[in-house]
N, C-alpha and C positions, 0 to 999 in steps of 0.2 A: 473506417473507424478501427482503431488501433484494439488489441485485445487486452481489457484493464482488469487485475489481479489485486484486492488489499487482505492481504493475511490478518486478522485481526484476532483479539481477545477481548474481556468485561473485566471488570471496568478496566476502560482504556481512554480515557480524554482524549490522546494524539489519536487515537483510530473513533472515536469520532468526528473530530476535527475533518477527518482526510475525505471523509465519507462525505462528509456536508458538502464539501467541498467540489470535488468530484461530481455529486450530485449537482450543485447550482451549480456549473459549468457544462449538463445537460451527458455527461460522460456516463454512459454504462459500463458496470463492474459486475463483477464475481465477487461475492467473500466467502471468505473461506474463515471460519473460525473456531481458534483454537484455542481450550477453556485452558486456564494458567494451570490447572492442575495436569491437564492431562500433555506430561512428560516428552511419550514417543512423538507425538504431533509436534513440540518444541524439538527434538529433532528433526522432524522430517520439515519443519520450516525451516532446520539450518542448512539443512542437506539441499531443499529445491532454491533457498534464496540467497542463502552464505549471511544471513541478518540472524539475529537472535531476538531483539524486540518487537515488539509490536508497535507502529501497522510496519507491514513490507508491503509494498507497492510495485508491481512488477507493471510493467508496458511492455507490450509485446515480447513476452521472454527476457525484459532487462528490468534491472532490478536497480530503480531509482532510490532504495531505501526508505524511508521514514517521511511523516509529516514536516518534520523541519526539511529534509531536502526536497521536498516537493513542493514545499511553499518558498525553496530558494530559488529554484530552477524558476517557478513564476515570474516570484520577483526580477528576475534576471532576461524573462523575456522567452525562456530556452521549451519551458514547458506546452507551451502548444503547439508546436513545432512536432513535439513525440505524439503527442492527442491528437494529429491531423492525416 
């Protein structure tokens, strides 16, 4: 089982979204989250993912980005392939 990372913040619809998701897909994760005010953390999200929004989604050290491309990669077939 792949190692799964969602960077997240409150309120965030798309990092709820990712979570749910993740979650009915039986996938265990980390989160890590990071309160919109607190600054250094939004640095040190850009610094560990190269993303500035929230969710980041990291699979084993790679950094599929965001709930839209996570639900592309699905769509597309490409996503369980990294989950497996």
């Amino acid at each position: 089982m792949p190692k799964v990372t969602v960077y997240s913040t409150e309120p965030c619809p798309y990092c709820l979204r990712a979570k749910a998701f993740l979650t009915q897909k039986g996938i265990e994760f980390e989160e890590i989250m990071i309160p919109r005010t607190d600054h250094a953390g939004r640095d040190r999200l850009v610094a560990e993912t190269g993303g500035y929004s929230f969710p980041q989604i990291i699979i084993d050290g790679r950094n599929i980005g965001g709930w839209d491309e996570m639900s592309a990669l699905d769509r597309a077939g490409e996503l369980n392939d990294l989950l497996t």
